[in-house]
VEXDREN-2710 file (C-alpha; in Angstrom, 1 decimal):
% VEXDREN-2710
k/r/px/py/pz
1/UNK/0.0/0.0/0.0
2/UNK/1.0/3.3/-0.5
3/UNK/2.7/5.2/2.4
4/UNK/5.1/7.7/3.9
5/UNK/7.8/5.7/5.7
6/UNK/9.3/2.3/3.3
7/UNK/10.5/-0.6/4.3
8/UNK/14.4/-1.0/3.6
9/UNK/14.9/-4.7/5.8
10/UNK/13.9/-7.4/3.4
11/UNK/15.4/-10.8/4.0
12/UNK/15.3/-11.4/0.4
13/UNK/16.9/-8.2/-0.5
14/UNK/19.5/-8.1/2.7
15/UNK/20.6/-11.8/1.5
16/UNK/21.9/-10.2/-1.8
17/UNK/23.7/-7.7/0.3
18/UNK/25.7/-10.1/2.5
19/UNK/26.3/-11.7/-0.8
20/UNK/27.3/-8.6/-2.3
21/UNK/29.3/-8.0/0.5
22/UNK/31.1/-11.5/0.3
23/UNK/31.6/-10.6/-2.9
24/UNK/33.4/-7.5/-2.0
25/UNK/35.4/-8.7/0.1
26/UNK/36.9/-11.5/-2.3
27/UNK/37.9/-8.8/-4.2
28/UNK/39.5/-6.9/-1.6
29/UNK/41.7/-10.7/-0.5
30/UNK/42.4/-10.6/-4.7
31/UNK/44.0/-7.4/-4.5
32/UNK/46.2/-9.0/-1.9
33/UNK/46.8/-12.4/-2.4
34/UNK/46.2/-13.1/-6.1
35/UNK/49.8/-12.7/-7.2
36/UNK/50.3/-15.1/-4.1
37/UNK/51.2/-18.2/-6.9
38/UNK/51.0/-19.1/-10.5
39/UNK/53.9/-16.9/-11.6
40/UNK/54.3/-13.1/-11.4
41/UNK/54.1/-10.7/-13.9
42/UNK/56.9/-8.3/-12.5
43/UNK/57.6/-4.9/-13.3
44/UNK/55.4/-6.1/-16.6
45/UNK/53.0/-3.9/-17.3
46/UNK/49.7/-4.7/-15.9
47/UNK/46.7/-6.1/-18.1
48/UNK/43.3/-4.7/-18.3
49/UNK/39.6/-5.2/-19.0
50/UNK/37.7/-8.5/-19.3
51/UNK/39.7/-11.6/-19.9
52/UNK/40.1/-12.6/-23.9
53/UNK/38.9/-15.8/-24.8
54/UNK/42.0/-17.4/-25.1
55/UNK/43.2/-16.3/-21.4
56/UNK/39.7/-17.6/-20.4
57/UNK/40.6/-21.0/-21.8
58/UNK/44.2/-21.2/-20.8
59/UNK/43.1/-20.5/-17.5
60/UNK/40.6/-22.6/-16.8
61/UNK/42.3/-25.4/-18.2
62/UNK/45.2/-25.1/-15.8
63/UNK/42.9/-24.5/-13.1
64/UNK/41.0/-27.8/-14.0
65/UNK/43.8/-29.9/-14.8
66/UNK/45.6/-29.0/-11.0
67/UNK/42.1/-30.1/-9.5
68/UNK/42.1/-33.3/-11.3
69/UNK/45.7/-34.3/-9.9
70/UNK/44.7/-33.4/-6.4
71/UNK/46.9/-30.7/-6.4
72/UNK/45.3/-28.0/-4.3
73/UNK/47.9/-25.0/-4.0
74/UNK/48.2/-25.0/-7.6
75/UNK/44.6/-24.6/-8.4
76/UNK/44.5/-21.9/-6.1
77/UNK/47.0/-19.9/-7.6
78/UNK/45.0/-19.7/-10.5
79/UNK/42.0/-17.9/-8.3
80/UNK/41.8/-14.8/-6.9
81/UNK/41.7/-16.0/-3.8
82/UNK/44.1/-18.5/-3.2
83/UNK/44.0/-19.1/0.4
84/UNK/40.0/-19.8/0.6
85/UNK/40.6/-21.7/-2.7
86/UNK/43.3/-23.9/-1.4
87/UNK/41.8/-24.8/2.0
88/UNK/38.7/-26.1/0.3
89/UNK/40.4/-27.8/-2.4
90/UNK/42.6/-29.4/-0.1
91/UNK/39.3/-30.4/1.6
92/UNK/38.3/-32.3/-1.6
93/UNK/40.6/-34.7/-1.2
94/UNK/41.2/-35.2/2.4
95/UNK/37.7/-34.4/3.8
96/UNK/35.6/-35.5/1.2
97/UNK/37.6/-38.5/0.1
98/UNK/37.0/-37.5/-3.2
99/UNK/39.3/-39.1/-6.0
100/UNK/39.7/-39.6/-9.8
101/UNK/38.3/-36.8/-10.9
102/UNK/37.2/-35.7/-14.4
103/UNK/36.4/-32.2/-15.3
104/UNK/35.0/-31.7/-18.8
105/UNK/34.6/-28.1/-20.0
106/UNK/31.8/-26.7/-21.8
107/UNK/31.6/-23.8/-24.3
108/UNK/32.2/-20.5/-22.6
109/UNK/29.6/-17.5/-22.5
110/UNK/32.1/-14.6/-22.2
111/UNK/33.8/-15.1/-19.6
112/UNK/31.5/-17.8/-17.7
113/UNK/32.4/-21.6/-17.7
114/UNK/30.5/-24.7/-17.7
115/UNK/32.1/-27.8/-16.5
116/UNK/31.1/-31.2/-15.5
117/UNK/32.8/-33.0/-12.9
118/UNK/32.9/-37.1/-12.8
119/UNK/34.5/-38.4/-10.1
120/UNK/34.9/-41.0/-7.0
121/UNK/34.1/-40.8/-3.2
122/UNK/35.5/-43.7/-1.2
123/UNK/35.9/-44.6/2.4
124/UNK/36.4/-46.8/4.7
125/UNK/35.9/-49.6/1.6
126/UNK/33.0/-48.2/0.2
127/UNK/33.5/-46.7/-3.2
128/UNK/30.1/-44.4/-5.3
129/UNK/30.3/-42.4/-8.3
130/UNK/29.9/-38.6/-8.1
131/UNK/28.9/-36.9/-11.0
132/UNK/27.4/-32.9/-11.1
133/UNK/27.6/-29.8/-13.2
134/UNK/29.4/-26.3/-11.9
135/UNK/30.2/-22.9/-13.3
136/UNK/33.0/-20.3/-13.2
137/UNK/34.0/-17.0/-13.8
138/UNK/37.1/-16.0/-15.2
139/UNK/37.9/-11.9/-14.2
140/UNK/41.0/-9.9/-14.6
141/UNK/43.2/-9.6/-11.5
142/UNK/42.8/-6.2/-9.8
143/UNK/46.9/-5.7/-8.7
144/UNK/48.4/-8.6/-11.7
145/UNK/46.3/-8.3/-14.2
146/UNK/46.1/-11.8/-14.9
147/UNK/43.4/-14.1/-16.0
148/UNK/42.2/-15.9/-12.4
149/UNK/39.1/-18.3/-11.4
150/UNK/36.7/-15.8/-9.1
151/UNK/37.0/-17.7/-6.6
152/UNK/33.3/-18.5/-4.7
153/UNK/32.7/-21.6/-3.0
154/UNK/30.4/-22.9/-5.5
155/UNK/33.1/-23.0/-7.6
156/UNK/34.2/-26.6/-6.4
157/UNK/30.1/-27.3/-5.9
158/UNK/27.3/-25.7/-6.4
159/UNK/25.8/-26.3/-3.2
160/UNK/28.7/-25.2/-1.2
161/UNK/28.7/-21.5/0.5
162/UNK/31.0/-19.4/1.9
163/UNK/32.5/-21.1/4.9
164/UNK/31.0/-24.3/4.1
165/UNK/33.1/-27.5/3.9
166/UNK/32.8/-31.0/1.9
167/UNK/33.0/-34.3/4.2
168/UNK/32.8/-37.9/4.1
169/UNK/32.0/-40.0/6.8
170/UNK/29.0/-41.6/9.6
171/UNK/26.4/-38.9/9.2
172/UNK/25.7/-36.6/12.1
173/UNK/22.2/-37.8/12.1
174/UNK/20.6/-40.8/11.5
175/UNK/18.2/-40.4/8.1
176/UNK/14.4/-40.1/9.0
177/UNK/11.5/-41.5/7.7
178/UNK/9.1/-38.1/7.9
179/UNK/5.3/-38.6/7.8
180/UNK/2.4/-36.5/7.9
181/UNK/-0.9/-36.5/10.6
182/UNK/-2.5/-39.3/8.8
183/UNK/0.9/-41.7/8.1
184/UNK/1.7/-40.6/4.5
185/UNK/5.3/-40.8/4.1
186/UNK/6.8/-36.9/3.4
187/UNK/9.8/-37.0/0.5
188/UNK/11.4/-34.4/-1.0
189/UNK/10.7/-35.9/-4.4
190/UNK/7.3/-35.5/-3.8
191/UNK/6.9/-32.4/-2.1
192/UNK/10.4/-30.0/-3.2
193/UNK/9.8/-27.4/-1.0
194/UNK/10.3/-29.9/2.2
195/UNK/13.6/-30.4/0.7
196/UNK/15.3/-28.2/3.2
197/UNK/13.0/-28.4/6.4
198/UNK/13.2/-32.7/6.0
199/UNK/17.1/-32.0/6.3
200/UNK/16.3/-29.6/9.5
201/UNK/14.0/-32.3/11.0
202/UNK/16.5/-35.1/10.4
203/UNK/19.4/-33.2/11.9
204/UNK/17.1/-32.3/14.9
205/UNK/15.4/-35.3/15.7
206/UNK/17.1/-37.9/13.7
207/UNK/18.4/-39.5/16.9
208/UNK/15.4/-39.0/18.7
209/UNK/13.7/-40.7/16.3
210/UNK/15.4/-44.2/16.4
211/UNK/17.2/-44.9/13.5
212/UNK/20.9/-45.7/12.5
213/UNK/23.5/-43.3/10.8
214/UNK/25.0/-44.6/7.2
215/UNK/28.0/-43.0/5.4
216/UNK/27.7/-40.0/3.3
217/UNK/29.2/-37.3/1.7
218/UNK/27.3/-34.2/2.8
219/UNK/27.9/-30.1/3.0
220/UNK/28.7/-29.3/6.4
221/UNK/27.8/-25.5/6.6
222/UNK/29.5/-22.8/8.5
223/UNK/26.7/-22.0/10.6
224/UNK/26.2/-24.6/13.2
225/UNK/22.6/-23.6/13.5
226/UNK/21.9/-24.5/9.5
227/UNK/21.4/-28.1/8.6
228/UNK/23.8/-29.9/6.3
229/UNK/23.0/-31.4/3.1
230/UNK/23.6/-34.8/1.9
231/UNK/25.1/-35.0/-1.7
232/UNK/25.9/-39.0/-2.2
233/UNK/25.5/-42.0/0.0
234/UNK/27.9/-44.1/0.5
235/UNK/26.0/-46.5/3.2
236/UNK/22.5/-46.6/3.8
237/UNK/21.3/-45.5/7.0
238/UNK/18.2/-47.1/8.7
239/UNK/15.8/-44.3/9.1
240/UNK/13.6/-43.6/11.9
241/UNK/10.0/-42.9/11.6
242/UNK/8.9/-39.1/12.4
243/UNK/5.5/-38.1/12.7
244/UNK/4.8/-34.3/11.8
245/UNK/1.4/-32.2/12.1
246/UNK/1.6/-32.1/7.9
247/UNK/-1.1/-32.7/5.6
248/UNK/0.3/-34.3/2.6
249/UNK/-3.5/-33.1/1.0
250/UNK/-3.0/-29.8/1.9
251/UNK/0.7/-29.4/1.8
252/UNK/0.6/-30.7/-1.9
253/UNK/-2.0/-28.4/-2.7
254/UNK/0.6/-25.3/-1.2
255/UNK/3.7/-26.7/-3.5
256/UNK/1.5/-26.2/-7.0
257/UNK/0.2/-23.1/-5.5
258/UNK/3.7/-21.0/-4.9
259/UNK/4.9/-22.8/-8.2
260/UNK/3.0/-19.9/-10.0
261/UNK/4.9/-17.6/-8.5
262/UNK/8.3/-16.6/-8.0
263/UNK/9.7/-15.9/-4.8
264/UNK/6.8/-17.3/-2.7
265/UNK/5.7/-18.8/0.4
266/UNK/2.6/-20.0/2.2
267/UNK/1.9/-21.7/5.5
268/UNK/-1.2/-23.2/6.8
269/UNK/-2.2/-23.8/10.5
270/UNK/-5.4/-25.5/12.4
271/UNK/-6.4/-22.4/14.4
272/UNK/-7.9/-25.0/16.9
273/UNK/-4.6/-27.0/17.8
274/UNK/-1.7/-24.4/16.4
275/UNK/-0.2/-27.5/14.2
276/UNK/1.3/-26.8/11.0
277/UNK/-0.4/-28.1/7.7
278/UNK/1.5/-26.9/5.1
279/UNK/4.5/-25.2/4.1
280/UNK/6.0/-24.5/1.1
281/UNK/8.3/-21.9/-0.9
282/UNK/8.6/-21.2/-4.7
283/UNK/12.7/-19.6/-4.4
284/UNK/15.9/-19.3/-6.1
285/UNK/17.4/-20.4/-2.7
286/UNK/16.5/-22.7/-0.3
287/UNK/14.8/-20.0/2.4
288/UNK/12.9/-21.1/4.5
289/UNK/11.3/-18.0/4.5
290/UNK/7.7/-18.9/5.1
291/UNK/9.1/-19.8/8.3
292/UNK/12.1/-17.2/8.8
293/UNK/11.3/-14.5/6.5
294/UNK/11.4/-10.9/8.3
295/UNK/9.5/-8.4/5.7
296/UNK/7.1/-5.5/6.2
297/UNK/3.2/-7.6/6.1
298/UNK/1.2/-4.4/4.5
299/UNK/-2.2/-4.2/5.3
300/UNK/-2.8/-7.4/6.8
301/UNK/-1.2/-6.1/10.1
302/UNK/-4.4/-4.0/10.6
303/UNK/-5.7/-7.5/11.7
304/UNK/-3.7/-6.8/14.8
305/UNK/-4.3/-2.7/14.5
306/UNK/-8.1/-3.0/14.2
307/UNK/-7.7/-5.6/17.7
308/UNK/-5.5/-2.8/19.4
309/UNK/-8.3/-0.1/18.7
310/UNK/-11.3/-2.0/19.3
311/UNK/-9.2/-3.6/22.8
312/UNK/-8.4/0.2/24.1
313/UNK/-12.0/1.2/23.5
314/UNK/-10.7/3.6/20.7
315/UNK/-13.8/2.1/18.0
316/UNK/-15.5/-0.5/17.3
317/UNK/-16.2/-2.2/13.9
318/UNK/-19.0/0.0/13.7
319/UNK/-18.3/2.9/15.1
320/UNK/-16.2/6.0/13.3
321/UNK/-12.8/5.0/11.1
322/UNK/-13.2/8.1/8.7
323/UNK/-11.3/7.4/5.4
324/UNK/-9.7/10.8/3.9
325/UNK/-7.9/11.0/1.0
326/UNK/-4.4/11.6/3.3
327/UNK/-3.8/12.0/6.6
328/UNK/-0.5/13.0/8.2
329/UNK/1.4/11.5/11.0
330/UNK/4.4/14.1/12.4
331/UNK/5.3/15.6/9.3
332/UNK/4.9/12.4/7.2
333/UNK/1.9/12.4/5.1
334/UNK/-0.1/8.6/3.8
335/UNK/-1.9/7.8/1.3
336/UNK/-4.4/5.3/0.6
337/UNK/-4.1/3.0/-2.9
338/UNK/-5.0/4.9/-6.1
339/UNK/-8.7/4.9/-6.9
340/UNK/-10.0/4.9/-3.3
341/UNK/-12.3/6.9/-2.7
342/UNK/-12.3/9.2/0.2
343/UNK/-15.2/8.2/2.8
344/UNK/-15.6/10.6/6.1
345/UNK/-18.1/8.7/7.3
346/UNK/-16.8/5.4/7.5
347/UNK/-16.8/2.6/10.0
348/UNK/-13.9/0.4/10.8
349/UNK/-15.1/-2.3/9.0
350/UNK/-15.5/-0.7/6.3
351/UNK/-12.1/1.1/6.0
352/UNK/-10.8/-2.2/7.0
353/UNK/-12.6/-4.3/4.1
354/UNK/-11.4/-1.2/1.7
355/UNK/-7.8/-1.8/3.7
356/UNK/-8.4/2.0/3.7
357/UNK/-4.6/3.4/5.0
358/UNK/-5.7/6.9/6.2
359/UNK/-8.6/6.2/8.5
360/UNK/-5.6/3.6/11.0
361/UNK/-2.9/6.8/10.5
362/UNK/-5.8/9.0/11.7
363/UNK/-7.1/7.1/14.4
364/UNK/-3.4/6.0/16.1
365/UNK/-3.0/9.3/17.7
366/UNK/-6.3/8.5/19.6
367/UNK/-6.3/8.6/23.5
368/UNK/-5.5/6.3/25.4
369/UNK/-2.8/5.1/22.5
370/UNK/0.7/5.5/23.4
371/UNK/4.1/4.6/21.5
372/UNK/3.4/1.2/23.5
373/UNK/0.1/0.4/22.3
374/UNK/0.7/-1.6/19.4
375/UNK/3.4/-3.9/20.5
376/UNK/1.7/-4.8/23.7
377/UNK/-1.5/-5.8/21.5
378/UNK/1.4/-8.2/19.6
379/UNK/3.1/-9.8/22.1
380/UNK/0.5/-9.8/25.3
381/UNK/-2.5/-11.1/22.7
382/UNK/-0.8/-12.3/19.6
383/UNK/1.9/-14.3/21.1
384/UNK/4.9/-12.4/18.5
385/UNK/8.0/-11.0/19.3
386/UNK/9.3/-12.5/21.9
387/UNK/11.7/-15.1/20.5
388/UNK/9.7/-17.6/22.2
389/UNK/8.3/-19.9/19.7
390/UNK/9.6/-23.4/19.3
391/UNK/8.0/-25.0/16.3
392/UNK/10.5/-28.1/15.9
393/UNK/12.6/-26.1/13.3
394/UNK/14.4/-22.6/12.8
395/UNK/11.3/-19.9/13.2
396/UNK/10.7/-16.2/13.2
397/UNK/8.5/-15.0/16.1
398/UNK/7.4/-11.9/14.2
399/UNK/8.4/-8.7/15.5
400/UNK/6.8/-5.0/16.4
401/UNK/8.5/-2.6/17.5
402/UNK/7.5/0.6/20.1
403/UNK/8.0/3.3/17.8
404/UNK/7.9/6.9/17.7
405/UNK/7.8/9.2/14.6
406/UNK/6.4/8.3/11.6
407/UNK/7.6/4.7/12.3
408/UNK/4.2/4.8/14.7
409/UNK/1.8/5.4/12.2
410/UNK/3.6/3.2/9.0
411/UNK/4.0/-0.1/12.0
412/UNK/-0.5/0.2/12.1
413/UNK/-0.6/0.2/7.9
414/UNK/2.3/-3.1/8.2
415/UNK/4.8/-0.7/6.9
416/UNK/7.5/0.8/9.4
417/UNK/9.6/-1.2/11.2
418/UNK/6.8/-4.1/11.5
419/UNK/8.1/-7.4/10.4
420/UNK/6.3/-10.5/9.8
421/UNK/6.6/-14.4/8.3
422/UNK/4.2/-15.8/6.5
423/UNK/3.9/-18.4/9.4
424/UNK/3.5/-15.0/12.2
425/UNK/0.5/-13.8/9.8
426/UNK/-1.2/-17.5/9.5
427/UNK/-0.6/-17.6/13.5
428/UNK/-2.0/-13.9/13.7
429/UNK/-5.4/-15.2/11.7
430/UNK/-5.6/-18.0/13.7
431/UNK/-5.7/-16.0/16.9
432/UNK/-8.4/-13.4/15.5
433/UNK/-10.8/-16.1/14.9
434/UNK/-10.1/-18.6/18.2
435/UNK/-9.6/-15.9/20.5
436/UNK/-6.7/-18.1/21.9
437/UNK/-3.5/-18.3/20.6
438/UNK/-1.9/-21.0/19.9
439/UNK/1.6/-21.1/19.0
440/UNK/2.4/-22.9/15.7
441/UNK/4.1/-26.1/15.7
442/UNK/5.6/-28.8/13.0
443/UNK/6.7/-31.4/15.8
444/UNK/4.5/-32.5/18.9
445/UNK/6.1/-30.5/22.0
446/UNK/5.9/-34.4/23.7
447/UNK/8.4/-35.5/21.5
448/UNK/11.2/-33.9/23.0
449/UNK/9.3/-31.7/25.8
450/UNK/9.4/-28.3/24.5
451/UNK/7.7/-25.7/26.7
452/UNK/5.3/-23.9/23.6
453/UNK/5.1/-19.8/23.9
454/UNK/1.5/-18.6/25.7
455/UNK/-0.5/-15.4/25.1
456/UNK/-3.2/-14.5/26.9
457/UNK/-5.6/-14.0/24.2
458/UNK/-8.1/-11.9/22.8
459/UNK/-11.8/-11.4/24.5
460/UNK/-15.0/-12.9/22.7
461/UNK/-16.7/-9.5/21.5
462/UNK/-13.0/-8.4/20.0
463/UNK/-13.0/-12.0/18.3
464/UNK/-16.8/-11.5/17.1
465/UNK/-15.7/-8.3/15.5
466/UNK/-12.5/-9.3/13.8
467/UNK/-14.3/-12.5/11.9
468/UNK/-17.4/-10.1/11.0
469/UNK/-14.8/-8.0/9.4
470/UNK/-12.5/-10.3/7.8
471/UNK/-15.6/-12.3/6.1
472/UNK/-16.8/-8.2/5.2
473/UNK/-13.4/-7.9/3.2
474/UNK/-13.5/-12.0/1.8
475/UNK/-17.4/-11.3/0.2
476/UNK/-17.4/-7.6/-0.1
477/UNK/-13.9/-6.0/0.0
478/UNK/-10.4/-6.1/-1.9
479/UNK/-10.4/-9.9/-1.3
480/UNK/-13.7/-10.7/-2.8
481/UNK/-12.4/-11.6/-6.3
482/UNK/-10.2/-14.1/-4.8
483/UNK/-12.1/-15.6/-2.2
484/UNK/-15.1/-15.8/-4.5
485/UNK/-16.1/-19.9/-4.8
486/UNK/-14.9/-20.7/-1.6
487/UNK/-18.2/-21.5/0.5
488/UNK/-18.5/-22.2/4.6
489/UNK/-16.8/-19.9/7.4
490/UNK/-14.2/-17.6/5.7
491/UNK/-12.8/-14.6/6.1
492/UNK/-9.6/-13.0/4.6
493/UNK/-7.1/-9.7/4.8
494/UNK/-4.7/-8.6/1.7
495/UNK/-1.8/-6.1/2.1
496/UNK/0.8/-5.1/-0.2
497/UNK/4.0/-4.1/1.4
498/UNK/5.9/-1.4/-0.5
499/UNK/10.2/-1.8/-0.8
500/UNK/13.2/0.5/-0.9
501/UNK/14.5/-0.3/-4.5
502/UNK/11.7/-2.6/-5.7
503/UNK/9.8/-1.7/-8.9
504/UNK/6.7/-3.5/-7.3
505/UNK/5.5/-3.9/-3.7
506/UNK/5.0/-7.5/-2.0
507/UNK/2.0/-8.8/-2.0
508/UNK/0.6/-9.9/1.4
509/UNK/-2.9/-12.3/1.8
510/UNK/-4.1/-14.1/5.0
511/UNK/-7.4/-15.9/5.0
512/UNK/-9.8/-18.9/7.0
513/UNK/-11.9/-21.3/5.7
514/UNK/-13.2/-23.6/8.7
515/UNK/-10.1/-24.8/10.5
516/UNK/-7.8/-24.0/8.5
517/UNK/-5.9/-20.5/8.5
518/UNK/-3.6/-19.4/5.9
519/UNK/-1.2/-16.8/4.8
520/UNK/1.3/-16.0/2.0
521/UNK/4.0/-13.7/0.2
522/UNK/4.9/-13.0/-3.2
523/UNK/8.4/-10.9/-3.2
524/UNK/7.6/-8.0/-6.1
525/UNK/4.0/-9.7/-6.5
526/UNK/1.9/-6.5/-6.7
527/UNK/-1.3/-6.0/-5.0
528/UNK/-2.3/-8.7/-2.2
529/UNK/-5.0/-10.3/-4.1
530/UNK/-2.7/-10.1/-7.3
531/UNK/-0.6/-13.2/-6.5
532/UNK/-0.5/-13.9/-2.4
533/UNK/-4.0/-14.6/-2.8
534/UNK/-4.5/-17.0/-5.0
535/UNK/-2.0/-18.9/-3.1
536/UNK/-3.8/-18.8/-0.1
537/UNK/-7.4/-19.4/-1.6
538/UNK/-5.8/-22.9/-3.6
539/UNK/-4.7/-23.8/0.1
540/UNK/-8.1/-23.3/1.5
541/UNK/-9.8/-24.8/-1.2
542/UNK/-8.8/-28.5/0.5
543/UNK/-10.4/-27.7/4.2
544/UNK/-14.1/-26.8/4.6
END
């Protein structure tokens, strides 16, 4: 939605800058150490602009043929960054066990290689074939001007990052055998998105679960708290069965849902128990960001807004939330979406159902509101932001901020310094419609006695109010056209979330149908109901 104050912490967007920043920094250790080996060009005088082709092949080839021998501090040399480069090619060989390799070149695109890599991983007398694809760049030195390998981590694999390591050996964790609440076994195959959360369940409660480590050849990653993935086996493992709160029905329902849409993700909970039905991203990564993403919601915070006013006797759903074509907060002016038209003598619930921007700016300077007001609604009745949630994997609690300024006003429209999951806005819709909140979960607490976060709730005539008003917006408002088909109890908020440097704003949906709550986020997808909402409404379509 429109507004004064823009969101510039996106966990999409601040991953490309720590990337960007790697980046920089391997640039910086070229400028030292790339005239470290591989000959020196001496008081020569120094080369410029992008490698030729011929450099780009005489390069690579002596880079590949060092790798193939085994012979680590050579290949490096032929980076710009031989000392990263050499510790993980070293690693190749005596960590990974890797041997006989094989690298096959394909045809360059400028200054970008394709290669294929054949090769062996043996120990302890088991012997499997390795076989994947990689890429490289080849870039002019900054202090040499040579021709070098820039040097990343994915060089050597592509599912190696920086500070990650190859090994071979007993796994850390026994494999699992994951199933959902009915006993339908959960693969990866099946269901991509669970790729990365099956290798966060394993590594968590593969011993707990009962089953036997085997030998493999996995990506051990640089941050102890992210799981490893398993490239080959070597040895089977006997997995141990692990029973999860999925619906294979309604989980396979969220994978071809965020396939339509780039840079997606939806959960589903059952408002009456707080379990987990679904998840499931559509990224270029592996994010769990349905679970861990921290971006501005939009308009579906005024789920929690609307709860704050009508709890601190500001309005009710049908009492005065006058929608003007601006209002201004302390010298910071909002605006509502283009078209809307101005309405003085509007309710909440109908500024709500028009996700009207202007009438919660105006009304958040109302006594007895205080910088407070909004984050105790949050944590005391939503159960967020209090890095207390323990789901069974790596979670974001949500988080809202006291703020003063214009912050104050842009945190009520989900814009500010407000930031949400997908999960935190599912969790938030549940709690609207029970009253209670329940904190989400993906494994049973009894499994391995974790203590679940509490909240104490919302009151029966603030419950009464939010459902009338979310069904207003899912039959009547800006949620209508995607809701429409869906019969029984629903209800539904959109919100669009705008972004520093982002052509389009995120789009933001949370909905109910029966007892199942919903919520998604399309990165750069527009208008809530433009792509977050036909994610949610496919998801909704399996409950009743």
């Amino acid at each position: 939605m429109r507004k004064g104050v823009k969101v510039v912490i996106v966990s999409g967007v601040f991953a490309v800058m720590v990337s960007g920043a790697g980046y920089g920094a391997y640039n910086v250790l070229s400028a030292l150490n790339e005239s470290s080996g591989g000959g020196s060009q001496g008081a020569a005088q120094v080369k410029t602009g992008p490698p030729s082709a011929g450099e780009v092949k005489e390069t690579t080839g002596k880079f590949f043929a060092a790798w193939e021998k085994g012979d680590a501090a050579t290949a490096a040399s032929y980076t710009n960054n031989a000392d990263a480069a050499g510790q993980l090619l070293g690693a190749y060989g005596s960590s990974a066990h890797i041997t006989g390799v094989h690298i096959t070149p394909g045809a360059p695109s400028g200054d970008t290689v394709p290669f294929s890599v054949k090769a062996t991983v043996s120990y302890e007398g088991k012997s499997k074939p390795l076989a994947y694809a990689g890429r490289l760049t080849v870039v002019r030195g900054v202090t040499t001007g040579r021709a070098l390998v820039d040097w990343q981590p994915s060089v050597v694999h592509p599912d190696l990052q920086k500070g990650d390591t190859l090994v071979t050996g007993e796994a850390k964790a026994p494999p699992i055998e994951a199933v959902d609440r009915n006993g339908a076994v959960l693969t990866k195959d099946k269901y991509p998105s669970l790729g990365p959360i099956l290798d966060a369940l394993r590594e968590k409660y593969g011993d707990t679960a009962g089953g036997t480590p085997g030998i493999e050849l996995s990506v051990q990653r640089a941050d102890a708290n992210t799981p490893g993935k398993t490239l080959l086996t070597l040895v089977e493992g006997k997995p141990g069965k692990l029973h999860t709160t999925l619906s294979a029905t309604v989980q396979a329902a969220a994978e071809r849902a965020v396939q339509n849409y780039a840079e997606s993700s939806v959960v589903a909970v059952k408002p009456s128990t707080g379990e987990v039905l679904a998840v499931a991203n559509h990224r270029r990564d592996e994010f769990n960001a349905a679970f861990e993403g921290r971006l501005a919601p939009g308009s579906t915070m005024k789920i929690i807004t609307s709860a704050m006013l009508i709890d601190n006797g500001v309005t009710t759903m049908n009492g005065p939330a006058p929608c003007p074509p601006t209002a201004a907060w302390q010298s910071q002016t909002f605006h509502n979406l283009q078209g809307m038209v101005p309405n003085e003598g509007a309710t909440l619930a109908n500024s709500f159902m028009r996700s009207c921007n202007t009438a919660f700016v105006k009304l958040i300077d109302e006594k007895p509101l205080t910088d407070e007001s909004l984050t105790d609604e949050a944590e005391e009745r939503f159960g967020l932001g209090q890095n207390n949630w323990k789901t069974g994997i790596v979670s974001f609690d949500g988080s809202v901020p006291a703020s003063t300024g214009p912050d104050r006003a842009a945190n009520a429209i989900g814009q500010g310094q407000v930031q949400m999951s997908p999960l935190n806005m599912a969790s938030v819709t549940a709690t609207a419609i029970t009253g209670t909140f329940r904190q989400p979960y993906l494994v049973s607490p009894d499994l391995d006695h974790r203590e679940l976060a509490t909240a104490k709730g919302l009151s029966a005539s603030t419950v009464a109010q939010l459902r009338a008003m979310m069904r207003l917006t899912a039959t009547q408002g800006t949620a209508a056209h995607v809701m429409a088909g869906l019969s029984g109890d629903i209800g539904a908020k959109t919100g669009s979330a705008e972004v520093d440097g982002q052509a389009k704003s995120n789009s933001w949906f949370t909905g109910y149908r029966g007892d199942i709550a919903a919520a998604a986020m399309t990165q750069e997808g527009g208008h809530g109901g433009d792509a977050a909402g036909p994610i949610v409404a496919a998801v909704l379509r399996t409950g009743s």
